[in-house]
C-alpha positions in Angstrom: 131.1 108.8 21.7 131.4 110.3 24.9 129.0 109.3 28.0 128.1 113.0 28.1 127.0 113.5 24.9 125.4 110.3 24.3 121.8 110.8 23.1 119.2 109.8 25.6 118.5 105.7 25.6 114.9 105.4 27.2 114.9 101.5 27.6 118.4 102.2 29.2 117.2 104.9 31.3 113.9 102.0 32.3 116.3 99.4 33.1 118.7 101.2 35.5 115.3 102.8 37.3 114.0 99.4 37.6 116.4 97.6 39.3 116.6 100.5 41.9 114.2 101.3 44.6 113.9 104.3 42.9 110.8 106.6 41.9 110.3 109.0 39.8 106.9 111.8 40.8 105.8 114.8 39.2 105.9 118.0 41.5 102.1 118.2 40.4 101.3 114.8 41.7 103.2 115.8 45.0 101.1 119.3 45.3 97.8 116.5 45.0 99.2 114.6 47.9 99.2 117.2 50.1 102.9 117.8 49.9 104.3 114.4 51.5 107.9 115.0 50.4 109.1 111.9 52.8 110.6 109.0 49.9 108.6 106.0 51.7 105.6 107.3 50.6 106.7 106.9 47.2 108.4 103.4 47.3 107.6 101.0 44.5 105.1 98.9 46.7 103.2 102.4 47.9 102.8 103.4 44.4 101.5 99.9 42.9 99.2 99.7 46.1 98.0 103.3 45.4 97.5 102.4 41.4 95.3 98.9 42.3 93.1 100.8 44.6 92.8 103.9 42.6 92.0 101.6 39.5 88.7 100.7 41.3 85.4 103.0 40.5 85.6 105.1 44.0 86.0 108.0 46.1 87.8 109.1 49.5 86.1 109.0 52.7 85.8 113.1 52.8 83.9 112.9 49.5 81.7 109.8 50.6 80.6 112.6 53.7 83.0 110.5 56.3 84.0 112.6 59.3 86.5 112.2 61.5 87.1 113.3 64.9 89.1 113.0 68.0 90.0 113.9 71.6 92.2 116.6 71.9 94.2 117.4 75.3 92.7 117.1 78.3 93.8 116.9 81.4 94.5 113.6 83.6 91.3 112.0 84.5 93.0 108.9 85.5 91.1 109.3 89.1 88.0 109.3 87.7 88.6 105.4 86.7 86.1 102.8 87.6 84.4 99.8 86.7 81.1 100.9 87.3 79.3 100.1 84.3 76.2 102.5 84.7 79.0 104.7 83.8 80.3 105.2 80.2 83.1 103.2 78.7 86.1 104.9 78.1 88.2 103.3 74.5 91.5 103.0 74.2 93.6 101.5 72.0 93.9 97.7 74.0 89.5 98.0 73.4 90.3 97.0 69.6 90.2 93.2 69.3 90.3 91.8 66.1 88.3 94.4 64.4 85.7 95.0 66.6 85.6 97.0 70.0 85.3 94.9 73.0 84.4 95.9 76.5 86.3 93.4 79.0 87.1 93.4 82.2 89.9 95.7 81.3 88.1 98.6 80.2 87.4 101.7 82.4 84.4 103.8 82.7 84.0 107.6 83.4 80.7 109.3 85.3 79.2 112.0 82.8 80.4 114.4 84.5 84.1 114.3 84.1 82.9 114.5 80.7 80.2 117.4 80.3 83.4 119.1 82.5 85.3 117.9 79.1 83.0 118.1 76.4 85.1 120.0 73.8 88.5 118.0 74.3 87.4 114.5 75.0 85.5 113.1 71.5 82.4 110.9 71.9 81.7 108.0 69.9 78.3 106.4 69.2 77.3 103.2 67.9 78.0 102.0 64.2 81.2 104.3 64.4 84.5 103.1 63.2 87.7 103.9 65.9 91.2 103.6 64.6 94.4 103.6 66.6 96.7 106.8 65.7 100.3 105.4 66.2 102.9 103.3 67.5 103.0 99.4 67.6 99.0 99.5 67.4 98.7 102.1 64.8 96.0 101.6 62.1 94.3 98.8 64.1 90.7 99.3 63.6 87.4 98.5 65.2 83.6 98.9 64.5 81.8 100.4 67.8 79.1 98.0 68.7 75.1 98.9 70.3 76.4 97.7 73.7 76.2 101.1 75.0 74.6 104.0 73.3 77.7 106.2 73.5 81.6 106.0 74.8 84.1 108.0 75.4 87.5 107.4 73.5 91.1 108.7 74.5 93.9 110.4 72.3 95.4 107.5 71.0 92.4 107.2 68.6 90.2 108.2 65.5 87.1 108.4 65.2 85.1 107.2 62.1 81.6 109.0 62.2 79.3 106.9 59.9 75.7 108.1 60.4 76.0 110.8 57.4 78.3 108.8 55.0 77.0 108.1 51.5 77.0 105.6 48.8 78.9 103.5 51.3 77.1 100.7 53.3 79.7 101.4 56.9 79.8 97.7 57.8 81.8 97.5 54.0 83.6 100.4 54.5 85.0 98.8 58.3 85.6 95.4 56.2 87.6 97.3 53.9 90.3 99.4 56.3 90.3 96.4 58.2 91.6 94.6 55.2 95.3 94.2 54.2 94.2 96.9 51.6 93.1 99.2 54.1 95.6 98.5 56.3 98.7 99.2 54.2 96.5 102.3 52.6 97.0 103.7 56.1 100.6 102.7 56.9 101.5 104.5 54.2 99.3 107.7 55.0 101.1 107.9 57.8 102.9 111.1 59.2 106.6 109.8 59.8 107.8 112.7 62.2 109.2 110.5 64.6 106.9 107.8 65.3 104.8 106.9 62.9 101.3 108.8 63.4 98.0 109.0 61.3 96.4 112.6 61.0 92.3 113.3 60.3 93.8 114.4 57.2 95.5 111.2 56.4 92.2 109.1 56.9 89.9 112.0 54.9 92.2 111.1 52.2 91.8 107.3 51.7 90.6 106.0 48.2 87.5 103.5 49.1 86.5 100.9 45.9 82.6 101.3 45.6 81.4 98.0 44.7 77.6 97.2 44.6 75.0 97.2 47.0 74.8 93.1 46.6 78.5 92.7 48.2 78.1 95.6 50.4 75.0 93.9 52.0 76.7 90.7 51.8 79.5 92.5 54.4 76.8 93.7 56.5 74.8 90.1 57.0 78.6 88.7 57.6 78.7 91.1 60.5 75.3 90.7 61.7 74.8 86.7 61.8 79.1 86.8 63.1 77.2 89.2 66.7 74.4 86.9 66.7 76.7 83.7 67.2 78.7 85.5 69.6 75.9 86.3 71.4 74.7 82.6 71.5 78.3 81.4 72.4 78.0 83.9 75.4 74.8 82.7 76.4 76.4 78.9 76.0 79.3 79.6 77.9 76.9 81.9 80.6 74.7 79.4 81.5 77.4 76.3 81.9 78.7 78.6 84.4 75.0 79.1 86.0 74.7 75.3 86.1 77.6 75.3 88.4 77.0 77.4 90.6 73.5 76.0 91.1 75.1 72.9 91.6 77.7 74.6 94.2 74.9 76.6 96.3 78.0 79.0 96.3 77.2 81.0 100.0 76.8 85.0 99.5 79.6 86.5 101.5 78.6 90.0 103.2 80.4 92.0 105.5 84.3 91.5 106.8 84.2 89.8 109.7 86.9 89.1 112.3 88.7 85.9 112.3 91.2 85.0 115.5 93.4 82.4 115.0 95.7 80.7 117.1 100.0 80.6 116.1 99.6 76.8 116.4 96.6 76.8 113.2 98.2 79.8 112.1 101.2 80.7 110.8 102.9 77.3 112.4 100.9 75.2 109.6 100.9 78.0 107.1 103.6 79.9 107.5 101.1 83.3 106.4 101.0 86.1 109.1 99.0 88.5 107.2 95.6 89.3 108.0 93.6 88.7 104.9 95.1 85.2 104.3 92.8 84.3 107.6 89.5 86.0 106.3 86.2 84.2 106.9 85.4 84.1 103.7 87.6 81.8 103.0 86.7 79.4 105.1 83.3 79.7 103.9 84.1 78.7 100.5 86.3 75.9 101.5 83.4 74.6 103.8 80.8 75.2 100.7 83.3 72.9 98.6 84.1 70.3 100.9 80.2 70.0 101.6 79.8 69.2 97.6 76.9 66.8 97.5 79.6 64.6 95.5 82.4 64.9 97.4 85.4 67.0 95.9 89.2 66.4 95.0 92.2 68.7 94.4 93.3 70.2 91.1 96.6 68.1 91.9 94.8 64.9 92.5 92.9 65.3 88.6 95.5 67.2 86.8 99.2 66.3 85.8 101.4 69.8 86.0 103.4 70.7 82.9 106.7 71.9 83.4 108.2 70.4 80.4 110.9 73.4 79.4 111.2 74.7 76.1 115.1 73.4 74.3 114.7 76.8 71.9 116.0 74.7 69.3 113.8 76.2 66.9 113.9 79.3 64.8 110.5 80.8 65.5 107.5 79.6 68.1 104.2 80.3 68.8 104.3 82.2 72.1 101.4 82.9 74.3 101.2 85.6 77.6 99.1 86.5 80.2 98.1 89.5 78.0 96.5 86.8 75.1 93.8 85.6 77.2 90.6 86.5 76.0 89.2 87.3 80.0 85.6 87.5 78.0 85.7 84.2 76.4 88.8 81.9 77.6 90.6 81.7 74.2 94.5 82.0 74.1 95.8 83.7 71.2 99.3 83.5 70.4 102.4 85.9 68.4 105.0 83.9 66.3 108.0 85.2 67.8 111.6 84.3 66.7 113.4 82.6 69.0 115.9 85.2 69.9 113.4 87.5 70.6 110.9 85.2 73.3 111.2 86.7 76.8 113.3 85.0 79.5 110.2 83.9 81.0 109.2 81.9 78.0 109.3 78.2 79.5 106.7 76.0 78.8 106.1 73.9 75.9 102.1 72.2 75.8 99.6 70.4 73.9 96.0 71.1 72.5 94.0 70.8 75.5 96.3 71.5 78.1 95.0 73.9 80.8 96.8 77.6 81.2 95.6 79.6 84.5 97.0 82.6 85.2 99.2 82.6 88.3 99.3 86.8 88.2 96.6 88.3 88.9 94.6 85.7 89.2 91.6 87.0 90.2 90.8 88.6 86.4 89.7 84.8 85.8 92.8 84.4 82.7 92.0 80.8 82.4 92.7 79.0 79.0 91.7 75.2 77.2 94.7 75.6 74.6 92.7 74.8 71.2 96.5 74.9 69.2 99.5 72.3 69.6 103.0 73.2 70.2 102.4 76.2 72.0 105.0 78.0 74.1 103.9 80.1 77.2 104.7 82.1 79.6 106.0 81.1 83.1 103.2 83.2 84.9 101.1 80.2 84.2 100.2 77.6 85.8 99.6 74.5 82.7 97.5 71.3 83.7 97.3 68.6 81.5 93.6 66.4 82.0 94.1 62.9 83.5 91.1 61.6 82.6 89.9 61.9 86.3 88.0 65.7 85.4 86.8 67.5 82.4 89.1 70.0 81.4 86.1 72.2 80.5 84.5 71.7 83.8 87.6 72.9 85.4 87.7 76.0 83.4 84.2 77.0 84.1 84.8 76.4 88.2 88.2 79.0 88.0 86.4 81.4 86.3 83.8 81.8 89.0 83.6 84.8 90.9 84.1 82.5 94.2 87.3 80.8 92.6 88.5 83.5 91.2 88.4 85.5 94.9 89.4 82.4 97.1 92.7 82.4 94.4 93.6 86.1 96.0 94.4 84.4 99.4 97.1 83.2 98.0 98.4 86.3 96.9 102.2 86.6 97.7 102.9 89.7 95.2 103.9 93.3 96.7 102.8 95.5 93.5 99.8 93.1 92.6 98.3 89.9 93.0 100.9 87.0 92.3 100.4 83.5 93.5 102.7 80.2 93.5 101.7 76.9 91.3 101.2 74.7 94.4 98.6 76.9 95.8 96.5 76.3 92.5 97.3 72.7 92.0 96.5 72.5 95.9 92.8 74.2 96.0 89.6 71.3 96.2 87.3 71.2 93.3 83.8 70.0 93.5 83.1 66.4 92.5 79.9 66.7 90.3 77.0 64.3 88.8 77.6 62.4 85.3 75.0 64.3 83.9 75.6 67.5 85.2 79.1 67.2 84.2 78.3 66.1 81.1 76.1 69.0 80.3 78.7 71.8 81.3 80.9 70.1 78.7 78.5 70.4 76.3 77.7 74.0 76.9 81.7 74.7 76.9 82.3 72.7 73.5 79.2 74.3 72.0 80.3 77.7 73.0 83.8 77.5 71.3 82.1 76.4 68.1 79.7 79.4 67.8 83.0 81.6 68.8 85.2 79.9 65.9 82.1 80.6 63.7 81.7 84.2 64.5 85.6 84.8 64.0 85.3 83.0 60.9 82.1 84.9 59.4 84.3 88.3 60.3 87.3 86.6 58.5 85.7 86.0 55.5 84.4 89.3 55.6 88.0 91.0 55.5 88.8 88.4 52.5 85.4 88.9 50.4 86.8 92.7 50.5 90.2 91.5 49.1 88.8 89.5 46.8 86.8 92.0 45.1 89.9 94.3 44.5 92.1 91.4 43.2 89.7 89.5 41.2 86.6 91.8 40.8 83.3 91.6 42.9 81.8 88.9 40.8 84.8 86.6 41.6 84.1 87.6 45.4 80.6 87.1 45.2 81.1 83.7 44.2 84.1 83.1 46.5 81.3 83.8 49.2 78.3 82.2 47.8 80.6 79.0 47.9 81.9 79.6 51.9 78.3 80.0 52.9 77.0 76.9 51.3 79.4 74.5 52.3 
């Protein structure tokens, strides 16, 4: 019989569709989607993702009363910068860390003004909000506003999430669950692919939430709650370590500029430096303060071995760290598996748990690291000491990050566009010698303070996983999954 007349073989027909990447969709089922006619949205993976979540007893965020919201154009207000933090903090996209929004030293502020002068284009957001990045690299990350201020103002580049009217929905569940790989992929696909990759208010309205009950929602919310609370305690750990030291320092309050004359001969002769603000006083000042250490002091050179062991690249993929994956809040390094053709020329510098990374660019934004990973590649902008066994590695953290060290680094600045300075000059500054029991006790503070931090990350982890869980296996099977992380 010929092919064309051939009477229709529906197993056939299942086969040949299976082994394509290949959907078949109703025009009707289109219409509901409001008209995405683009085929990713319908690949294989899309459509099982769509059918697992759907599956669940739920409802979008529209029908759960979720509003969304965002700035719309408005003019540059880049001038109107600062890092005044009476004012309020503007949130972009880099503000999103790890789920949560984070004001760091890299956030900016804007006076109320620019934004009563703005009030219909630039969108406010308010505590227990949810702000999602729109597009590109970052798109779809997510964070939950935190009470640290009682309102900020957020750019373009994101959504906003309003929570205080949603219902049926506990919000600290619902920012578990787009924060999820569920959520996450939910909102990859939703988005607009004009170009780059985009997400719409539509796109978000649209998204299919599980509603499980109010025993794992709550659940969620402690996770959160108890994950700020040991935060807050590792702040306070890590806070008053650095208080101890400065105690210990009497570090001198520097006011005014002050003129400093210096002879060629104690000048540039011995330093070879003719600018100006190498020579401030205030410098000497701190150098005095350290030298006068009731203990006596030694260099970072004298206590540390430098790392310059170079990276062979004989390996497929590596765990790369950059200035950019310093936590400036809390010291960690975070690091991106890269593969190795990929790593940046300046990739150099293989190291071990431990070792000490500080930030030779910019250096006064206090980027200093204790690796807590082995095997680690970084970048060449950093300066990596490995202990001795002469200085607490910890200790030595804690004295770069003060505000003294971290302004007596600038005079080292040789950069044109901004701050740069060369290894010797750090392995070349003194250090204060201190007390066994004073240095003992900063140690402590330090260790302690990265133990709450791993503990709050992990509560927020198994927060995202307790979500997962419950759409897999069910929410008894997460329930219990929990029950059994708490208690060990």
């Amino acid at each position: 019989m010929s092919p064309s007349v051939e009477p229709f073989n529906e197993v056939k027909y299942r086969a040949l569709i299976d082994g394509l990447e290949c959907s078949e969709i109703n025009l009707c089922y289109v219409r509901r989607k409001f008209l995405r006619i683009d085929a990713e949205y319908y690949q294989k993976n899309n459509l099982i993702l769509e059918s697992i979540i759907e599956a669940e007893q739920g409802k979008t965020i529209s029908s759960h009363n979720g509003k969304t919201d965002c700035s719309a154009f408005y003019p540059s207000i880049t001038g109107y910068y600062s890092d005044d933090k009476n004012d309020i903090p503007f949130l972009r996209v880099n503000e999103i860390v790890n789920g949560l929004v984070v004001v760091s030293d890299k956030t900016v502020f804007l006076p109320e003004e620019v934004l009563k002068v703005n009030s219909k284009t630039i969108a406010l957001a308010y505590p227990g909000d949810i702000i999602i990045a729109k597009g590109g690299n970052t798109l779809a990350k997510v964070g939950l506003v935190t009470n640290e201020y009682s309102v900020y103002a957020t750019c373009r580049d994101v959504i906003i999430l309003r929570t205080d009217k949603i219902t049926d929905l506990n919000k600290f569940y619902l920012w578990a669950y787009l924060h999820s790989s569920f959520g996450q992929k939910m909102m990859w696909r939703s988005a607009s692919q004009t170009g780059q990759p985009h997400l719409t208010l539509k796109s978000i309205d649209m998204i299919h939430v599980p509603e499980y009950c109010a025993v794992l929602q709550n659940a969620v919310e402690r996770l959160y709650n108890q994950s700020v609370s040991l935060k807050q305690r590792s702040q306070k750990e890590y806070s008053s370590a650095t208080e101890l030291l400065e105690e210990v320092l009497n570090i001198p309050l520097i006011s005014g500029g002050g003129v400093s004359v210096k002879n060629i001969s104690e000048s540039f002769r011995t330093t070879g430096r003719l600018d100006a603000e190498y020579y401030q006083e205030k410098y000497q000042i701190y150098e005095s303060a350290v030298r006068s250490s009731t203990q006596g002091y030694t260099y970072i050179k004298d206590a540390f071995f430098s790392v310059k062991e170079k990276c062979l690249r004989d390996r497929s993929f590596y765990d790369y760290v950059e200035i950019g994956d310093i936590d400036i809040e809390t010291g960690k390094a975070t690091f991106n598996t890269i593969n190795a053709e990929k790593l940046p020329e300046n990739a150099k510098i293989m190291t071990k748990k431990g070792d000490v990374l500080v930030s030779t660019v910019r250096p006064n934004r206090g980027a200093v690291s204790v690796l807590e990973e082995d095997g680690l590649l970084v970048s060449g902008a950093f300066a990596v000491l490995r202990e001795s066994g002469k200085y607490p590695k910890e200790v030595l953290q804690v004295v770069l990050r003060t505000t003294m060290y971290k302004d007596w680094l600038l005079r080292f600045n040789v950069g044109t566009s901004y701050p740069v300075i060369k290894n010797e000059d750090v392995l070349n500054i003194p250090i204060p010698l201190l007390e066994e029991s004073a240095k003992q006790n900063i140690v402590s503070r330090v260790k302690e303070a990265v133990v709450l931090r791993r503990q709050s990350q992990q509560l927020l982890k198994y927060a995202k996983i307790t979500v997962e869980t419950a759409i897999e296996q069910g929410e008894e099977a997460a329930l219990a999954w929990l029950n059994q992380r708490m208690g060990e």
